[in-house]
C-alpha positions in Angstrom: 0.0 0.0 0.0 1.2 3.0 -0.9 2.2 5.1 2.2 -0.2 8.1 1.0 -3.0 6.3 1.6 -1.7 4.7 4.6 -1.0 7.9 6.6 -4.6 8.7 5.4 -6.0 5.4 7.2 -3.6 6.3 10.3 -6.2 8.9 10.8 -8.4 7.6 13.5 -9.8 10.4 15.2 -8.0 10.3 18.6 -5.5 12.9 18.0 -2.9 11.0 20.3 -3.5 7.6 18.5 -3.3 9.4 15.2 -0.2 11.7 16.5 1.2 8.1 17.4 0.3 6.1 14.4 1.9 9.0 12.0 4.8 9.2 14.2 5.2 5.2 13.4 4.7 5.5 9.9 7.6 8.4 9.6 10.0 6.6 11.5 9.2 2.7 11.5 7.4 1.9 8.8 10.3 1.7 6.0 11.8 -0.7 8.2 9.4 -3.3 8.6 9.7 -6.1 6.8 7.2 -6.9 4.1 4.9 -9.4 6.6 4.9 -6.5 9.5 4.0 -4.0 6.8 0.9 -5.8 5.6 0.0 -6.7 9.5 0.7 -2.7 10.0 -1.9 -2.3 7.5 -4.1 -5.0 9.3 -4.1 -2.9 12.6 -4.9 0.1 11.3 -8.5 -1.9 10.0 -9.0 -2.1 13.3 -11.8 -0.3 14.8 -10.5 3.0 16.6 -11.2 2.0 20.3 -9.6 -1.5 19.8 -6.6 -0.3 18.4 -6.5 2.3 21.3 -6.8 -0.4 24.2 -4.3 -2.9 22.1 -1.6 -0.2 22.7 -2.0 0.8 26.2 -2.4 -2.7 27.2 -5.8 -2.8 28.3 -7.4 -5.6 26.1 -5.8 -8.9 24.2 -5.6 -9.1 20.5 -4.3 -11.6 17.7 -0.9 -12.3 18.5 0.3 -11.7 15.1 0.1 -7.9 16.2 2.3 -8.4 18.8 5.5 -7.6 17.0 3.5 -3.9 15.7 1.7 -3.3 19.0 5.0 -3.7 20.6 6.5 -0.8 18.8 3.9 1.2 18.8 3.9 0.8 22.5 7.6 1.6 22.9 7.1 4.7 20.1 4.3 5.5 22.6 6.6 5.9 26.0 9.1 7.1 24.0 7.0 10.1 23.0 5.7 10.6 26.5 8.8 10.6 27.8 10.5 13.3 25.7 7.9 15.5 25.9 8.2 15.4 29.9 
């Protein structure tokens, strides 16, 4: 997928998630691998809410997400903790 129209999908209406989930794309995304790239896109199919929880830790998911979650969790604290 063509990372236009995957920054546009980022977009889920939380400004944090979506700060979060552009923040990924910029500095993660080219790294992936072509299997976390397409479960990247996965995620972000995800409704909004689900996605949100998956991150913070407060509900389960497939554990093919892990490796993505993971990051995005990390990218998370990271941010939080640079802004302190």
């Amino acid at each position: 997928m063509i990372l236009k129209k995957l920054r546009w999908k980022s977009r889920k209406g939380i400004r944090e998630l979506d700060i979060l989930l552009q923040k990924f794309l910029q500095l993660e995304y080219e790294n992936l691998t072509q299997i976390h790239k397409e479960i990247f896109e996965e995620l972000l199919d995800l409704e909004t809410y689900d996605l949100l929880n998956a991150i913070t830790g407060k509900s389960s998911y497939n554990i093919k997400y892990e490796p993505i979650i993971k990051k995005l969790s990390q990218l998370s604290v990271l941010s939080n903790d640079k802004s302190s």
